[in-house]
Biotite code that builds the C-alpha atoms (Angstrom):
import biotite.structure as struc

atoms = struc.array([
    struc.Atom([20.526, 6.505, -18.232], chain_id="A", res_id=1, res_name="UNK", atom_name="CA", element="C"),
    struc.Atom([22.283, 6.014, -15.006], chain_id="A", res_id=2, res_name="UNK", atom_name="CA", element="C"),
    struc.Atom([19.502, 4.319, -13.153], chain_id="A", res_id=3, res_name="UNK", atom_name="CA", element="C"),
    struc.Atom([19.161, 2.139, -16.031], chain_id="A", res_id=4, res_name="UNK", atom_name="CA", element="C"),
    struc.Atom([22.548, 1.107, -15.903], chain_id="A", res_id=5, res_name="UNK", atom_name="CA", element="C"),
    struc.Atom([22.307, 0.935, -12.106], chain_id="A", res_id=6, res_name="UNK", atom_name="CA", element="C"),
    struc.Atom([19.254, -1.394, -12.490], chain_id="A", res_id=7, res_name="UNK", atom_name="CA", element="C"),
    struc.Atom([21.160, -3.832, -15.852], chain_id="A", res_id=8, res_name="UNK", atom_name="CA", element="C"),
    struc.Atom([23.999, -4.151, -13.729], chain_id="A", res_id=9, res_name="UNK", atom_name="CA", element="C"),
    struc.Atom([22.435, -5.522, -10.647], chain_id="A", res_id=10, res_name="UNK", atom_name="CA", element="C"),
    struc.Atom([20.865, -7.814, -12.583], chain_id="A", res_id=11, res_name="UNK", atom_name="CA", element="C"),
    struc.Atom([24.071, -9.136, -13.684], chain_id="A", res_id=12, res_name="UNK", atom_name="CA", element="C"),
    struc.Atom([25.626, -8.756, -9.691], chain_id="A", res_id=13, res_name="UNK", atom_name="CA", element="C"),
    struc.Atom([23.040, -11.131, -9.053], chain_id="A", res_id=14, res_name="UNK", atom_name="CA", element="C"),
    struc.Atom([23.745, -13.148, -11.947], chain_id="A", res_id=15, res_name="UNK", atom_name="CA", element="C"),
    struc.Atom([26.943, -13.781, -10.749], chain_id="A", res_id=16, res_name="UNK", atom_name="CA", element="C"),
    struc.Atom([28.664, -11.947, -13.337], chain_id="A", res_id=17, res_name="UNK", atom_name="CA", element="C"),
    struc.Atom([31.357, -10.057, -11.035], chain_id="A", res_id=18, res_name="UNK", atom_name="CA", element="C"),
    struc.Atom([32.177, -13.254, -9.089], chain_id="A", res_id=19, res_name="UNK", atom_name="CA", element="C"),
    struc.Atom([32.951, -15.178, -12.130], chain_id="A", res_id=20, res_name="UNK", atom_name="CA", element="C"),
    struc.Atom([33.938, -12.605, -14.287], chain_id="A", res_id=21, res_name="UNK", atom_name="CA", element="C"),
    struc.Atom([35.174, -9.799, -12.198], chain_id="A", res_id=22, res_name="UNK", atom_name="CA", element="C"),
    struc.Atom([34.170, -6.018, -13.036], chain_id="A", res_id=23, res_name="UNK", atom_name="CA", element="C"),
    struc.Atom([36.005, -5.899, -16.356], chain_id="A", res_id=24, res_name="UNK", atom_name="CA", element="C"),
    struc.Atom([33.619, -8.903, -17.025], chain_id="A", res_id=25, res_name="UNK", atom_name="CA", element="C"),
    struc.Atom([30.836, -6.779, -16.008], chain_id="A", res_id=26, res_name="UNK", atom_name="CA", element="C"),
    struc.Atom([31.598, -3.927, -17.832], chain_id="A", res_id=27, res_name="UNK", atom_name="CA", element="C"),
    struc.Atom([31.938, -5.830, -21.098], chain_id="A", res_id=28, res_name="UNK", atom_name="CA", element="C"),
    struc.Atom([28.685, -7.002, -20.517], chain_id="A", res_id=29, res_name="UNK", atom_name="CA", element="C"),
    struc.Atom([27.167, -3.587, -19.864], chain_id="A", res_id=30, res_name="UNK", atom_name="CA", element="C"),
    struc.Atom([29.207, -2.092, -23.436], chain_id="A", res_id=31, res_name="UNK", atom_name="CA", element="C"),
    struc.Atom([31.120, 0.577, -21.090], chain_id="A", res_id=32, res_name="UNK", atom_name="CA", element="C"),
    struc.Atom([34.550, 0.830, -19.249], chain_id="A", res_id=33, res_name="UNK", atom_name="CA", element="C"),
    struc.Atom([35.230, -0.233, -15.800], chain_id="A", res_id=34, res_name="UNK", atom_name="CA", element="C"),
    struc.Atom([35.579, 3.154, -14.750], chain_id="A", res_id=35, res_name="UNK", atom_name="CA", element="C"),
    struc.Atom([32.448, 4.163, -16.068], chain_id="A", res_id=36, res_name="UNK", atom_name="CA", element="C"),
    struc.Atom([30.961, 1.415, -14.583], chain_id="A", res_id=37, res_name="UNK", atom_name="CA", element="C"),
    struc.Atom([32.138, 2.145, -11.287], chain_id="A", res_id=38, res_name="UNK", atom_name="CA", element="C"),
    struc.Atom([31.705, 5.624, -11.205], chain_id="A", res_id=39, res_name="UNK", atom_name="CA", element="C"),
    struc.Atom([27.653, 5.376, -11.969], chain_id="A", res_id=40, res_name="UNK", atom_name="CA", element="C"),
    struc.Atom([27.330, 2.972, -9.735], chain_id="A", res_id=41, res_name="UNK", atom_name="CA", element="C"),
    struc.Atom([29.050, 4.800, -6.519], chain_id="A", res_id=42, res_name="UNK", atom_name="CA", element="C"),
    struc.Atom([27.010, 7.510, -7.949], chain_id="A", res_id=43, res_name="UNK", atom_name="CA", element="C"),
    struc.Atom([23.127, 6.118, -8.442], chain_id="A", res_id=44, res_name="UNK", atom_name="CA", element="C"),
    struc.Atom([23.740, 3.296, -5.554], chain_id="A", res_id=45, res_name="UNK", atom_name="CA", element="C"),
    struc.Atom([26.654, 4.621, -3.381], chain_id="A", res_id=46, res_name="UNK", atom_name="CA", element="C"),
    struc.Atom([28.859, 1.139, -3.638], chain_id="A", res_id=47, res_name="UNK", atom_name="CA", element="C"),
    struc.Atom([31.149, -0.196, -6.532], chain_id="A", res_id=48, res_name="UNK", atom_name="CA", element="C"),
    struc.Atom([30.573, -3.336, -8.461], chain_id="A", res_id=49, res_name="UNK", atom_name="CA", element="C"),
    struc.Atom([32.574, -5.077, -5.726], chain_id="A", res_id=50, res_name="UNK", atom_name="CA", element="C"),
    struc.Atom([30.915, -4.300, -3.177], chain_id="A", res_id=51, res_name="UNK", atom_name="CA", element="C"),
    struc.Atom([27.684, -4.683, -4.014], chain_id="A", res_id=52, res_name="UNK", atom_name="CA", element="C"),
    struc.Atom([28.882, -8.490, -5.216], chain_id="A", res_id=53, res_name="UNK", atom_name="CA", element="C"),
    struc.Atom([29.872, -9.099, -1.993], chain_id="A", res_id=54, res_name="UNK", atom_name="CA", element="C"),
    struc.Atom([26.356, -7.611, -0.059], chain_id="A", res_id=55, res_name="UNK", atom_name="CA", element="C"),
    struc.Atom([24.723, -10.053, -2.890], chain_id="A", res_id=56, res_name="UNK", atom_name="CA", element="C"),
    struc.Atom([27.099, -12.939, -1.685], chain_id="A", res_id=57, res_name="UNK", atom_name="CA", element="C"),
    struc.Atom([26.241, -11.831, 1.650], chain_id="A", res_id=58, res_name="UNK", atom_name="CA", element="C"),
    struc.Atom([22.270, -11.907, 2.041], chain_id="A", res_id=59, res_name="UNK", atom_name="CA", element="C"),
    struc.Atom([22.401, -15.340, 0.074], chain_id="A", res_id=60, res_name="UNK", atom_name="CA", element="C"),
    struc.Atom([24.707, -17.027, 2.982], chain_id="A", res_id=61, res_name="UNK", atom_name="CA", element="C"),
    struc.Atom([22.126, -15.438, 5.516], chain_id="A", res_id=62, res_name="UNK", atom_name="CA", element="C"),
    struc.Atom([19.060, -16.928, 3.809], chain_id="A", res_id=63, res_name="UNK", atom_name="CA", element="C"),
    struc.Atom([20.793, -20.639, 3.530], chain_id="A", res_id=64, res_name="UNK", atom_name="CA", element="C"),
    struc.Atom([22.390, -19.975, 6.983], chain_id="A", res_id=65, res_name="UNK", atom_name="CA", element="C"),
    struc.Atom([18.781, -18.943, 8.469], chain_id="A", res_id=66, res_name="UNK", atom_name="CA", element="C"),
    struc.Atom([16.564, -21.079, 6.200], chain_id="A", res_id=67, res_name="UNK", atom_name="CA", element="C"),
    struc.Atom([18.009, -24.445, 5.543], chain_id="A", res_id=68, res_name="UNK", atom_name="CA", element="C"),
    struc.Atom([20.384, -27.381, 7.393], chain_id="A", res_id=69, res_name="UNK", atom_name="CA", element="C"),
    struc.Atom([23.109, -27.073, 4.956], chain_id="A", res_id=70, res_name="UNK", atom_name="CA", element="C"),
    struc.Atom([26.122, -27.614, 6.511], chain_id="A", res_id=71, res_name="UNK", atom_name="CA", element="C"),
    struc.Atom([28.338, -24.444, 6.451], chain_id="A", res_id=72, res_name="UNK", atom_name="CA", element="C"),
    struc.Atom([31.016, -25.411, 3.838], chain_id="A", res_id=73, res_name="UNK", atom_name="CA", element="C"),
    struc.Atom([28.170, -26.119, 1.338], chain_id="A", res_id=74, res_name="UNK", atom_name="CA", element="C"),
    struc.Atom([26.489, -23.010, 2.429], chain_id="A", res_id=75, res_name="UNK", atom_name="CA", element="C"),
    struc.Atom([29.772, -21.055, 1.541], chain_id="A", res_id=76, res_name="UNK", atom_name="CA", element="C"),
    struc.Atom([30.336, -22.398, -1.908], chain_id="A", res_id=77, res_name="UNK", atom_name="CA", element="C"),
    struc.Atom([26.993, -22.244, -2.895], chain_id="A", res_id=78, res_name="UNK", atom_name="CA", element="C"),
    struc.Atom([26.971, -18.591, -1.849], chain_id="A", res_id=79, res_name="UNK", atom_name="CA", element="C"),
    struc.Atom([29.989, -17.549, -4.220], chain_id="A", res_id=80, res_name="UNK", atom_name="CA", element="C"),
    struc.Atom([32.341, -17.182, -1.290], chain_id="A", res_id=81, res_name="UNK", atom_name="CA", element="C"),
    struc.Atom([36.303, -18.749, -2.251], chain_id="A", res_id=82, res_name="UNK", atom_name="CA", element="C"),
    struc.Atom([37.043, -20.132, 0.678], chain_id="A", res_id=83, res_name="UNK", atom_name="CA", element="C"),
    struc.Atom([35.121, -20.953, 4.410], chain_id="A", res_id=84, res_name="UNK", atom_name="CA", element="C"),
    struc.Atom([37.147, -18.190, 6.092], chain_id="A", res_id=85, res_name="UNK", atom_name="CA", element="C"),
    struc.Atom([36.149, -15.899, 3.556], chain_id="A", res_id=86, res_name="UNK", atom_name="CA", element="C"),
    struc.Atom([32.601, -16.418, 4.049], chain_id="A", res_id=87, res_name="UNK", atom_name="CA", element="C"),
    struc.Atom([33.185, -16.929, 8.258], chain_id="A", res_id=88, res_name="UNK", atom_name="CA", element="C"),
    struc.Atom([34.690, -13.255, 7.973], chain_id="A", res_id=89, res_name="UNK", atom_name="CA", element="C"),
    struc.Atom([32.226, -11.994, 5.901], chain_id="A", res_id=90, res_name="UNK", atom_name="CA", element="C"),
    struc.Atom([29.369, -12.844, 7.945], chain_id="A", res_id=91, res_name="UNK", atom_name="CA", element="C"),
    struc.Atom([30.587, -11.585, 11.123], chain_id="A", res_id=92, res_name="UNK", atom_name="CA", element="C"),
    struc.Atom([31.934, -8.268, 9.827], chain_id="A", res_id=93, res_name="UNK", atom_name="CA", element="C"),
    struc.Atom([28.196, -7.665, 7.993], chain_id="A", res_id=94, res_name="UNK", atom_name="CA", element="C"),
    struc.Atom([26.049, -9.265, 10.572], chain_id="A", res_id=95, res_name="UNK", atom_name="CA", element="C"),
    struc.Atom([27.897, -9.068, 13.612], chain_id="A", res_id=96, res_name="UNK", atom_name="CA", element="C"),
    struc.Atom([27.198, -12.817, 14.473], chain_id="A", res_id=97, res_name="UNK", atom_name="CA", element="C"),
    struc.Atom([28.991, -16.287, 13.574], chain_id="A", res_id=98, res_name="UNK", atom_name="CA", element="C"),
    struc.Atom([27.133, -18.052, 10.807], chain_id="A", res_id=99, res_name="UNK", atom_name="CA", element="C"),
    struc.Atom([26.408, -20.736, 13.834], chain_id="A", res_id=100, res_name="UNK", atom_name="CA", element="C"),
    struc.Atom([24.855, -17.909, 15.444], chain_id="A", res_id=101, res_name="UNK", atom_name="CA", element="C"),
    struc.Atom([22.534, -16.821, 13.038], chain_id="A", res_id=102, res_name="UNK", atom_name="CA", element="C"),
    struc.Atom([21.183, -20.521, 12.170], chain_id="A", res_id=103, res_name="UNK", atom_name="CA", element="C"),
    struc.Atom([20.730, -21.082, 16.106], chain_id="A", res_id=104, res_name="UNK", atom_name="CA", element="C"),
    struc.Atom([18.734, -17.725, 16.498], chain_id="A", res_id=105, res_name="UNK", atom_name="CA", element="C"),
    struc.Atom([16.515, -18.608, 13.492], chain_id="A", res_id=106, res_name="UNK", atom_name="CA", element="C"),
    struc.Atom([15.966, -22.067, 15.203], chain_id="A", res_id=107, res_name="UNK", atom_name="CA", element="C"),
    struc.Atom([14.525, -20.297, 18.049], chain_id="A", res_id=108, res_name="UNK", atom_name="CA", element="C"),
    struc.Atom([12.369, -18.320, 16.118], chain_id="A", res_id=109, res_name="UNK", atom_name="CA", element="C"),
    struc.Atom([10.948, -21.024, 14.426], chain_id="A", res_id=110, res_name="UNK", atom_name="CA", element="C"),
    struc.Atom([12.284, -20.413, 10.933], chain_id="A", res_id=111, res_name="UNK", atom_name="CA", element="C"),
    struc.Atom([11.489, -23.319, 8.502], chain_id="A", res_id=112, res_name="UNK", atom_name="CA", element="C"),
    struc.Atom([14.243, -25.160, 7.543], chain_id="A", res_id=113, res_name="UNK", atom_name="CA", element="C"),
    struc.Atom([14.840, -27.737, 4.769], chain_id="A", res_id=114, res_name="UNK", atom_name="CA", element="C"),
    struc.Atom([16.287, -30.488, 2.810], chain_id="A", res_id=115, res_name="UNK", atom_name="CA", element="C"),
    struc.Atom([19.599, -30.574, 0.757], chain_id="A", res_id=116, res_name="UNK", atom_name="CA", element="C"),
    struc.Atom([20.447, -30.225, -2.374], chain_id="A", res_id=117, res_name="UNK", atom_name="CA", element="C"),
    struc.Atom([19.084, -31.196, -5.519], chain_id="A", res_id=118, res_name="UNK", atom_name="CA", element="C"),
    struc.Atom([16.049, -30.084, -3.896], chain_id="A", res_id=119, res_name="UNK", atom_name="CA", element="C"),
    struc.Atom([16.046, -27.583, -1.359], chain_id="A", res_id=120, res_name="UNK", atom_name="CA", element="C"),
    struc.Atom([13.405, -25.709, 0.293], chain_id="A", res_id=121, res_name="UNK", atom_name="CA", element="C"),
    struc.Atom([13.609, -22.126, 0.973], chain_id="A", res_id=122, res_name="UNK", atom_name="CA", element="C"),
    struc.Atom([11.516, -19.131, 2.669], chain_id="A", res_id=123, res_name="UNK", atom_name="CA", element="C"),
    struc.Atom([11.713, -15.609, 0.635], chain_id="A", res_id=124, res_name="UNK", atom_name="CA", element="C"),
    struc.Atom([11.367, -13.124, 2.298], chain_id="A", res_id=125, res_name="UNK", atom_name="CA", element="C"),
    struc.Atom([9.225, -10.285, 0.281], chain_id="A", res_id=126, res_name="UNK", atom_name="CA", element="C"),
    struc.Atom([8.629, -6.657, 1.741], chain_id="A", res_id=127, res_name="UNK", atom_name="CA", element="C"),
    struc.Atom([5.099, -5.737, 3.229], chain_id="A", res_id=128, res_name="UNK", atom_name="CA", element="C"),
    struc.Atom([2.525, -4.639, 2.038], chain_id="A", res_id=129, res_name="UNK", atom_name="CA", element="C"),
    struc.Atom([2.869, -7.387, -0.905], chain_id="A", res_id=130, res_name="UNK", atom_name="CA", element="C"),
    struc.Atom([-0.822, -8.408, -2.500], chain_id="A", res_id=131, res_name="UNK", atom_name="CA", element="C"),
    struc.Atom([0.690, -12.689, -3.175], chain_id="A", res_id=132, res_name="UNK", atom_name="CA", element="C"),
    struc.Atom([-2.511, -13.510, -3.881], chain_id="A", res_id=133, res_name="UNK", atom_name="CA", element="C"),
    struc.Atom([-2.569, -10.833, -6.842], chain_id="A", res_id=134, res_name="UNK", atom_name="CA", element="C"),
    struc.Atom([1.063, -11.770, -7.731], chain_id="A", res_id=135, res_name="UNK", atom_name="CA", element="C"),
    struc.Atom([0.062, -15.516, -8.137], chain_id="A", res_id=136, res_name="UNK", atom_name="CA", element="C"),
    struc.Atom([-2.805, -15.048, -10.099], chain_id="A", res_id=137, res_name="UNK", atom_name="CA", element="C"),
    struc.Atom([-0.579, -12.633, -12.386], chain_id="A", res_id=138, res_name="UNK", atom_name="CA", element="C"),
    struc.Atom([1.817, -15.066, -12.935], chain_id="A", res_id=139, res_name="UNK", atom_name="CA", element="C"),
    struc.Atom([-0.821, -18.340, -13.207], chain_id="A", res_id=140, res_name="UNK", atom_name="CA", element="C"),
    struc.Atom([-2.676, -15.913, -15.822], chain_id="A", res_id=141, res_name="UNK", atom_name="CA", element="C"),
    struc.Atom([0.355, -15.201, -18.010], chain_id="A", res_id=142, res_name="UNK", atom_name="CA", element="C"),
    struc.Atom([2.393, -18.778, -17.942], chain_id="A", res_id=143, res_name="UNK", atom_name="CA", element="C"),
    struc.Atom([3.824, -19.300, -20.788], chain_id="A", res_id=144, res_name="UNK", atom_name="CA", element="C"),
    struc.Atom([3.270, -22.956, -22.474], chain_id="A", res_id=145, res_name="UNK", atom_name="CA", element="C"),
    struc.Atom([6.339, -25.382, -21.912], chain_id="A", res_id=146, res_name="UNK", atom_name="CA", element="C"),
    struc.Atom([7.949, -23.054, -19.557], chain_id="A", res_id=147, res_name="UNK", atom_name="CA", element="C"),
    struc.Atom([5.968, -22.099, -16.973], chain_id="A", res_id=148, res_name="UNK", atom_name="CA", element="C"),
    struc.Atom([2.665, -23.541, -14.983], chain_id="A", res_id=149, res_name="UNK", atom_name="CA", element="C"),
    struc.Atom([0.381, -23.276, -12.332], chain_id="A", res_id=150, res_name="UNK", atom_name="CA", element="C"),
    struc.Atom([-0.269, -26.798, -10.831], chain_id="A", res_id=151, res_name="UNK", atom_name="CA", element="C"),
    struc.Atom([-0.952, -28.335, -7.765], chain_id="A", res_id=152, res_name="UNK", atom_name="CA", element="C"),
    struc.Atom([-1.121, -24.265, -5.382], chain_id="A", res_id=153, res_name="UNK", atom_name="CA", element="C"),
    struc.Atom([2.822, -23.700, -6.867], chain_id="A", res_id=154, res_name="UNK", atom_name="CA", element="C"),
    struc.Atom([4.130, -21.521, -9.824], chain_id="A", res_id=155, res_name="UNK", atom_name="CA", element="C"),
    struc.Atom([6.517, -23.581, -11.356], chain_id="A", res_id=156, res_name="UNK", atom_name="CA", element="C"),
    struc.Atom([9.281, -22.575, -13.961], chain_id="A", res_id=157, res_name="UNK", atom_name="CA", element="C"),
    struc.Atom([12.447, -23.876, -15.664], chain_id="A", res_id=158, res_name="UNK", atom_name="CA", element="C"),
    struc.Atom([15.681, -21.891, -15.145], chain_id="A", res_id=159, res_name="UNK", atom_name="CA", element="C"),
    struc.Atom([18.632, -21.760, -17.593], chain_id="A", res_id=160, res_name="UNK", atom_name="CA", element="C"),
    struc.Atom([21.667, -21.444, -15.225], chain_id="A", res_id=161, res_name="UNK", atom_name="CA", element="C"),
    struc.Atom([25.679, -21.617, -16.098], chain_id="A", res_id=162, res_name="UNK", atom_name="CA", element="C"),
    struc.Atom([26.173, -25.230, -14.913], chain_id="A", res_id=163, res_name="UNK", atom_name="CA", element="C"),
    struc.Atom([22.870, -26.667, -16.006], chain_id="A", res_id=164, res_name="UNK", atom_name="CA", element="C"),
    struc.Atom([18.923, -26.027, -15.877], chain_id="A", res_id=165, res_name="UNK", atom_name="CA", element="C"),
    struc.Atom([17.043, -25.348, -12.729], chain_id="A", res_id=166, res_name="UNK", atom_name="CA", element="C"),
    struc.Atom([13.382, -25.624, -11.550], chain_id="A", res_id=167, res_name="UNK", atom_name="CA", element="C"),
    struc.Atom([12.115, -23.333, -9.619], chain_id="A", res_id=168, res_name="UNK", atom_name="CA", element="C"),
    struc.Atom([8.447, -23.746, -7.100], chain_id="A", res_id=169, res_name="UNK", atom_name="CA", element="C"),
    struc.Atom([6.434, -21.038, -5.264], chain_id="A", res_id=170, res_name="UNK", atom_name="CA", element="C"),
    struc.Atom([3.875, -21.233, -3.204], chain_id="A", res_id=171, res_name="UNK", atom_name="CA", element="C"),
    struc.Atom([2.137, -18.822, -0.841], chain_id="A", res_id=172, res_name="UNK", atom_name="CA", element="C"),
    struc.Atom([2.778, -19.567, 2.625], chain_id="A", res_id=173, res_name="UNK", atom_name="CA", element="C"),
    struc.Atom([-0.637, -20.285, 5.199], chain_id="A", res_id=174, res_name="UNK", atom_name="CA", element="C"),
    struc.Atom([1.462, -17.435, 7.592], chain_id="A", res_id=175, res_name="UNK", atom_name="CA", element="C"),
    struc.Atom([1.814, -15.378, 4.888], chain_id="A", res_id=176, res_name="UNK", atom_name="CA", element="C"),
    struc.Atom([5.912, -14.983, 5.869], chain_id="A", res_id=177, res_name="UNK", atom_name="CA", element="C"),
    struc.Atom([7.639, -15.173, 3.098], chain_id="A", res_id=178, res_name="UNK", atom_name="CA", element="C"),
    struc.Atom([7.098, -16.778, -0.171], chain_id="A", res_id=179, res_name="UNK", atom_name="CA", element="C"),
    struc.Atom([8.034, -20.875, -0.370], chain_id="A", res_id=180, res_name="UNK", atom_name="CA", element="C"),
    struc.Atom([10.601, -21.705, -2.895], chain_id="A", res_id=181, res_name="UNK", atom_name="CA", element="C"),
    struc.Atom([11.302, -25.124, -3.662], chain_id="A", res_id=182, res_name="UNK", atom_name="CA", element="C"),
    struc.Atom([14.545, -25.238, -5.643], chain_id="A", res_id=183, res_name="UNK", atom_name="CA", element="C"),
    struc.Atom([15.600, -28.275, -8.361], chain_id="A", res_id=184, res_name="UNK", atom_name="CA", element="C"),
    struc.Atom([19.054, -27.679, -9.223], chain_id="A", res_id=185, res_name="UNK", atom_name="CA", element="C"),
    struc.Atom([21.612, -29.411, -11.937], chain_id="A", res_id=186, res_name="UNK", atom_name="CA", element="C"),
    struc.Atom([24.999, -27.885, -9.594], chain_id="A", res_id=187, res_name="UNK", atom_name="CA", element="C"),
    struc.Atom([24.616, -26.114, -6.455], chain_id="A", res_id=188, res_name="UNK", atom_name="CA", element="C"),
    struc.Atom([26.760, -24.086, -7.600], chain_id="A", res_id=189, res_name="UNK", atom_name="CA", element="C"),
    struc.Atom([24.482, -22.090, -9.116], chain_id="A", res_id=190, res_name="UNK", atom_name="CA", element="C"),
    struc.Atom([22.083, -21.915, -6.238], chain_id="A", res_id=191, res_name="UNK", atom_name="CA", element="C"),
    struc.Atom([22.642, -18.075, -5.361], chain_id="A", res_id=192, res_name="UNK", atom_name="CA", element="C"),
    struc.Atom([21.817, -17.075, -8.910], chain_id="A", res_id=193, res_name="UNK", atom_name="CA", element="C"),
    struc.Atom([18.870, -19.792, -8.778], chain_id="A", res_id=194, res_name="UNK", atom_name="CA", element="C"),
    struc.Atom([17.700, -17.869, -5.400], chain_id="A", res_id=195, res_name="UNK", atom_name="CA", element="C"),
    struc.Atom([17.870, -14.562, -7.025], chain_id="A", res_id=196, res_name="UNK", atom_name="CA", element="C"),
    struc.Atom([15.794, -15.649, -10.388], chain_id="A", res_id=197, res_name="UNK", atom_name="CA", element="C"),
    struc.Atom([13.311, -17.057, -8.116], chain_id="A", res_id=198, res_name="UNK", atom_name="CA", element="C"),
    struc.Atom([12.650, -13.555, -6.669], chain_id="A", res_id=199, res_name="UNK", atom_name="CA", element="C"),
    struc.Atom([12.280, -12.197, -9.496], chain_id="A", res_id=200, res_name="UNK", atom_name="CA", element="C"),
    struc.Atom([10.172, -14.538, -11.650], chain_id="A", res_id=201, res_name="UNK", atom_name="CA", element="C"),
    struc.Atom([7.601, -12.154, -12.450], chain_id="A", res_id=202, res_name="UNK", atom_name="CA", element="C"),
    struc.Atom([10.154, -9.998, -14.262], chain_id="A", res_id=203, res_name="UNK", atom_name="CA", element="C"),
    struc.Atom([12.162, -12.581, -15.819], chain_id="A", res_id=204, res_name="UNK", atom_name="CA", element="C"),
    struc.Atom([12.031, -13.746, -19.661], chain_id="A", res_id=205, res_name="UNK", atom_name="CA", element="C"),
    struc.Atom([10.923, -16.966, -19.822], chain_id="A", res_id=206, res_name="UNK", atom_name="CA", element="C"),
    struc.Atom([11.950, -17.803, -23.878], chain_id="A", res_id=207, res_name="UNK", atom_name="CA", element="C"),
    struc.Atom([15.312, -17.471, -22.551], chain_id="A", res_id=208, res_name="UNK", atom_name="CA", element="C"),
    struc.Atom([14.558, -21.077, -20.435], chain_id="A", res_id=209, res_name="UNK", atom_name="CA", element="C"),
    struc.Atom([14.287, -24.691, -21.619], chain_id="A", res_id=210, res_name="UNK", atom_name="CA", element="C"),
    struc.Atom([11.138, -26.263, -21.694], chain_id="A", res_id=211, res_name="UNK", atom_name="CA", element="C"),
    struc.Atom([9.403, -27.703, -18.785], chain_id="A", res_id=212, res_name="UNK", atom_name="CA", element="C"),
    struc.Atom([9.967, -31.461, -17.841], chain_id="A", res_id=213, res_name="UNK", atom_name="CA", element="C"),
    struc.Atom([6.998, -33.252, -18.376], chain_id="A", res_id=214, res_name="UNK", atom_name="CA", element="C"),
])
């Protein structure tokens, strides 16, 4: 019970559910108290509901910071962070590095960047050994009508998000790094939750999206 509780609300974590709601928001949602809530996840994960909000909030600045030309204010907001000092402390106290610093040693590497927003282009990162050939035929196989397609090399799916709907494109990459997301969004405001649905599209339930644009 506890790892399923673990695994519901971090789900929700990356929903955005603490950061709009805080943890009595999240424990609603999960039917138990906040104490509860917190004391099963310090127990099956070994951080509180806060905490693992903020490591969420975290790892989505990096990707924008790393991935994209965004300019830093954007990439805070979209990331769930309050205010640009929040999310300038943040990132130096996880990552040891100015946001500045990060995007200028992913420049040197050579890490793809991107266009803004409505439409931004991203590079997921995915853990090795991953078979993306097998997960892109699983998910072209399985589409569901009006929701989800496989056109053109890119899995494409609509997104219901709290300040509008989303669509969401991958593709395999030819350097096999990474997984390329193309992002359509209503409010980038809901970009970190679109970013975290995108990772997870082969898990997610599609009836719960509106139909695809055609």
């Amino acid at each position: 019970m506890r790892a399923d509780l673990a695994a519901r609300a971090m789900r929700l974590i990356a929903d955005g559910v603490v950061d709009r709601d805080g943890v009595a928001g999240l424990a609603a949602r999960l039917g138990y108290s906040t104490r509860q809530v917190e004391r099963q996840l310090l127990a099956e994960l070994g951080a509180g509901p806060l905490a693992l909000a903020r490591a969420q909030r975290s790892q989505t600045a990096r990707l924008l910071i790393e991935t994209t030309s965004l300019p830093m204010s954007q990439v805070a907001s979209a990331a769930g962070f309050a205010s640009v000092r929040a999310f300038n402390d943040t990132v130096r106290e996880v990552f040891a590095s100015s946001p500045t610093e990060l995007r200028n040693r992913a420049r040197r590497g050579q890490v793809a960047t991107a266009s803004g927003v409505p439409r931004l282009c991203l590079r997921l990162p995915h853990r090795l050994p991953m078979g993306v050939g097998r997960l892109f035929a699983h998910l072209a196989a399985h589409a569901v009508v009006k929701v989800e397609e496989w056109r053109g090399g890119a899995y494409r799916r609509t997104l219901r998000l709290p300040h509008g709907p989303g669509i969401v494109a991958l593709r395999p990459l030819a350097d096999h790094i990474g997984i390329g997301c193309q992002l359509a969004l209503t409010d980038l405001r809901d970009l970190a939750i679109a970013i975290s649905r995108g990772s997870g599209c082969s898990t997610s339930t599609p009836t719960r999206s509106p139909p695809m644009p055609t």
